[in-house]
N, C-alpha and C positions, 0 to 999 in steps of 0.2 A: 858296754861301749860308752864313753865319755864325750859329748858333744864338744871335738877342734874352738878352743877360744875363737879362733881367727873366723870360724865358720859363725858364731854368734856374733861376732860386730859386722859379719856382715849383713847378717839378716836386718840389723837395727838400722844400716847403714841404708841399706834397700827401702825399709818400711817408708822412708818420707819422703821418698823419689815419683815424682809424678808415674811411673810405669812400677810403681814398687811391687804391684802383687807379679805380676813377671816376671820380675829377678828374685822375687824370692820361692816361687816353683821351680827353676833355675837351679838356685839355694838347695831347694829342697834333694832336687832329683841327684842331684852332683851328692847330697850327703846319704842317701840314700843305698844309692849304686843302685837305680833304677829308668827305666825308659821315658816314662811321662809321669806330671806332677802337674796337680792345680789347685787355685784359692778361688770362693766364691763369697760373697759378703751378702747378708740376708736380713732384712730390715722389712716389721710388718708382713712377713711370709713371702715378700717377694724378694727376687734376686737381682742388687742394685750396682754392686760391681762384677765381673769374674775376669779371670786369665788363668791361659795354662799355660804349659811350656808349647813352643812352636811345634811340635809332631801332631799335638791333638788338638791345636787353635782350630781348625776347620771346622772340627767339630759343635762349638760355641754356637753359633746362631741357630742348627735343629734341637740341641739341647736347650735352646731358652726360648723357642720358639712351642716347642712341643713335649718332649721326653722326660724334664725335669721332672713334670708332672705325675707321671708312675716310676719314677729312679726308685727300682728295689732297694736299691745299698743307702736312702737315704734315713739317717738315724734319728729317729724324733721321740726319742726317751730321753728328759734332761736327767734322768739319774748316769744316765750314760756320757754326756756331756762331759768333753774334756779326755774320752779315755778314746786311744785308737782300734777299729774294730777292723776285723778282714773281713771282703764283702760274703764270703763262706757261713760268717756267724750272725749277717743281717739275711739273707735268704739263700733258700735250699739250691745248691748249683744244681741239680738235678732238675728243676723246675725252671730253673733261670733259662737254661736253654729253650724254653715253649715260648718265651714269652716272646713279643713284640717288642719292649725295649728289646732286649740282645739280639734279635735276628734283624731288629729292622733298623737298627742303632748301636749299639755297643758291641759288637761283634765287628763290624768294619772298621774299629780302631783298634782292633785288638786286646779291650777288654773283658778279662773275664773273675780275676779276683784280685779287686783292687782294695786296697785299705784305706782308710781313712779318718777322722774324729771331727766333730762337729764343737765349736769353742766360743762360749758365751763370752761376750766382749763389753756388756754392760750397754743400759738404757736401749736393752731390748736388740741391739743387734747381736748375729750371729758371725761366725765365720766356717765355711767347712774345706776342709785341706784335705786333699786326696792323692793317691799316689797308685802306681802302676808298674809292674813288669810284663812288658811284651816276647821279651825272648828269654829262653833260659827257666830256670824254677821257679813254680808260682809264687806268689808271695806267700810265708810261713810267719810259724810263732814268735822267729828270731827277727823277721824284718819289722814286725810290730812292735817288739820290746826296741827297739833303736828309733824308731818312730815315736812312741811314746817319751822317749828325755829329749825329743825338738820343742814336745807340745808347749811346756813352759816357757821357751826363748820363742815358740811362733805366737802366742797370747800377747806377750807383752810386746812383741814389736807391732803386731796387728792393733794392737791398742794404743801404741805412738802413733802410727798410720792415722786411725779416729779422727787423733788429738793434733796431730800436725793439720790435718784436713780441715777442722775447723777453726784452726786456728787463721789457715787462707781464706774461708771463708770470709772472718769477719775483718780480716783485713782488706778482700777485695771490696767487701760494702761499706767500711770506712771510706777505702778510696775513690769509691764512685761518688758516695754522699759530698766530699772535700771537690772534686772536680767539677760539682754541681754548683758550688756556689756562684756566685757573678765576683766577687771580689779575689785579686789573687792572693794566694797563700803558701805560704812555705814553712815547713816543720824541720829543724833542723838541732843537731845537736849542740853543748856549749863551745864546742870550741868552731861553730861553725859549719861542720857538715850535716850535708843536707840530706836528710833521711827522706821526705816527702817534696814536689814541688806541685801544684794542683794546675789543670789546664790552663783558667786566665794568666796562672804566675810566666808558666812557661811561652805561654804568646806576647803578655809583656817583656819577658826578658828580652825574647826576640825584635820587637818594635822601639816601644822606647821609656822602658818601665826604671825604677831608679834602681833596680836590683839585677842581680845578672847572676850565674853559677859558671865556676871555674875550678876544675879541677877537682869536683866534687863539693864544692866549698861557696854559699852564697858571699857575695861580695855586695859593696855600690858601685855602682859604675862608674863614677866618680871616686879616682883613687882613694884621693884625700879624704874621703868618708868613710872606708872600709874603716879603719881602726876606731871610729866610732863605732860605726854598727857594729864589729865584735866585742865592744866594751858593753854594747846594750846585751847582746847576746848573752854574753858571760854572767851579766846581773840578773836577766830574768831567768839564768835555768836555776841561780839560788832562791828564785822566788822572786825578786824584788823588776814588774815591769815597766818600760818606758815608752816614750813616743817621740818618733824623731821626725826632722822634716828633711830628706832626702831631695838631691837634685837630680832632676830624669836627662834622657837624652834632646829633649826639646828647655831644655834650660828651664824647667819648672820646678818649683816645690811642692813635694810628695807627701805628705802625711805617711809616715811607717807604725804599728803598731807593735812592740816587741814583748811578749809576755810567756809566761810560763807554761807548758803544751801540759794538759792533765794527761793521764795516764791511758785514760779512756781514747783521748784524739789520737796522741801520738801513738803507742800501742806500749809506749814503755818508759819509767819515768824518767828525769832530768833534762827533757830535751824543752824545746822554743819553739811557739809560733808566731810567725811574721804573717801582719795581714797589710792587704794595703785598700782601704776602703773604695768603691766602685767611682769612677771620672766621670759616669754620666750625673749631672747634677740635679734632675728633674727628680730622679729616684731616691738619690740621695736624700735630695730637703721632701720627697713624700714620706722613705722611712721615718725620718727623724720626727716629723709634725703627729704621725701616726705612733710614735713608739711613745713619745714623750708630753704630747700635747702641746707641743712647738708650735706657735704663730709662723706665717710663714718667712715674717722679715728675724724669727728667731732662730729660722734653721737655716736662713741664707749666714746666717750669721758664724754659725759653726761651721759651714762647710767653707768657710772664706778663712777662719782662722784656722781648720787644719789644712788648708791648703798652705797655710805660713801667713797671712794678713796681720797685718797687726791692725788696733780697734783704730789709730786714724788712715792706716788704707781700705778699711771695710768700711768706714762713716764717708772716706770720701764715695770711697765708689756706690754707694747708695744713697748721694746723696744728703746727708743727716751729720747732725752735731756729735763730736764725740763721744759726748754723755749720755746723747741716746744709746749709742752702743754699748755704751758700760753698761746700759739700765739693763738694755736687756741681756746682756751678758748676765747678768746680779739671775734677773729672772732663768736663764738656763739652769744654770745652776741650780737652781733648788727646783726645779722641775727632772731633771735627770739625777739629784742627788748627788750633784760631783760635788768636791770640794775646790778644787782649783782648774786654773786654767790646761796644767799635764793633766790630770782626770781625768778632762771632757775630753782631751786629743784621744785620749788610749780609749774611751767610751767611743768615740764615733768611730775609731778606726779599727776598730775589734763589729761592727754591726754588721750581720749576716744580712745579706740579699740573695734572691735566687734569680738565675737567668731568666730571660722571657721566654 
């Protein structure tokens, strides 16, 4: 017998489904033509996921509670690994009956020669897939050989399952680590859409941040900006970043940082990260003095020009001669290594902070 194409995309189709080891016992039983089917996934000798089809689910918590621990039928020869065994040829059904599993557990579900194979999945986890007839002929040589050509389409979908599951993993702790920061952020592809938005971004959108999503689509809130920010977009996912100065909903200038998302952040290349550096200012000019060795009338200074200042609205509002602020502008500069006045903007507006 020839495993139904249609039957193997589904198995694949299943494997990545948050409930996938259930529809593919399901899967199995339907391909089978048998009563009950299960998966159990085994990592370190213990047993870390299982499901069966709904007739024998009840059974799940004495089995993992107690029973697993003397299951006759379970195969622990890796020469045998990978090949389907009837529980007949793991122990004597003559014996099987005395024992305390089958009378005190496997007999009220109506097990008594079930098949099975045990499938090594690599970096040490297992998988064992089992199958059952309750009514009707026990299981035979013929239900095994049809069992045995699932085995290679259940491996490989069991092993996407793996690979799918960690692949959420490390996207859910990417997106914890991004939601953590204090500054908002948005990860977005080039034409625009927004793949990520982190919690500050999305409370600014709602308050009175210069950025907003619509339609799936970061915008500025400010029409007449949008086609700018898509033109910064479009340049940093070739590489090339910028920094803009954004107007918010309180008619202020925003410092935007727009730069190219590595692979690592976004999870996948070509896309954009938008950051927009934290408005508490006390934090601000402490990173900056702490990152760079900034004086502190050095990091009021930056925080005033990415706010959009120019050097004679920060000389006046502090006070001082414009030259003063050029000097120390001259001195930022070679203390942060930037080259120019866009540099320092994408430099300050790219600095990670973390909540308090």
């Amino acid at each position: 017998m020839q495993t139904p194409p249609d039957l193997i995309a589904d198995l694949y189709e299943a494997a990545v489904e948050p409930d996938g080891l259930e529809l593919m016992s399901s899967l199995v039983r339907r391909a089978l033509n048998i009563d009950s089917a299960g998966f159990w996934l085994i990592q370190g000798g213990s047993i870390v996921e299982m499901a069966n089809t709904p007739d024998i689910r009840a059974s799940e918590p004495a089995y993992l509670a107690r029973y697993h621990a003397f299951d006759p039928w379970t195969n622990r020869d890796p020469e045998r690994f990978g090949i389907v065994s009837l529980g007949s040829e793991l122990f004597d059904e003559r014996k099987l009956v005395e024992t305390e599993f089958y009378k005190d557990f496997a007999r009220h579900y109506g097990m008594f020669r079930p098949m099975g194979a045990t499938i090594p999945l690599g970096d040490g986890t297992l998988a064992t897939v089992a199958a059952n007839r309750i009514a009707g002929p026990l299981l035979d040589e013929e239900d095994k050989a049809r069992m045995q050509e699932l085995i290679v389409h259940l491996r490989s979908a069991l092993r996407l399952r793996l690979r799918f599951a960690a692949l959420r993993e490390v996207a859910t702790l990417r997106e914890d680590a991004l939601d953590a920061l204090a500054f908002p952020l948005v990860i977005s592809s080039g034409d625009g859409q927004t793949a990520f938005v982190n919690k500050p971004a999305r409370e600014a959108s709602r308050r009175d941040g210069p950025l907003t999503v619509r339609n799936g689509r970061v915008i500025a809130v400010r029409a007449e900006q949008t086609v700018q920010l898509h033109h910064a977009i479009q340049l940093a996912s070739v590489g090339e970043p910028s920094a803009l100065g954004l107007i918010d909903r309180e008619n202020r200038r925003v410092p935007v940082s727009v730069s190219p998302a590595s692979a690592r952040l976004s999870g996948q290349s070509g896309h954009v990260v938008l950051s927009l550096p934290s408005t508490r200012q006390m934090e601000s000019d402490a990173v900056l003095r702490q990152a760079f060795g900034l004086s502190p009338a050095q990091a009021e200074l930056c925080r005033l020009l990415a706010a959009g200042k120019t050097f004679e609205e920060a000389a006046r509002s502090r006070g001082v001669a414009v030259a003063t602020m050029r000097s120390h502008f001259k001195a930022v500069l070679e203390r942060t290594g930037s080259a120019n006045l866009r540099d320092l903007l994408r430099l300050v507006g790219s600095l990670p902070q973390l909540q308090a």
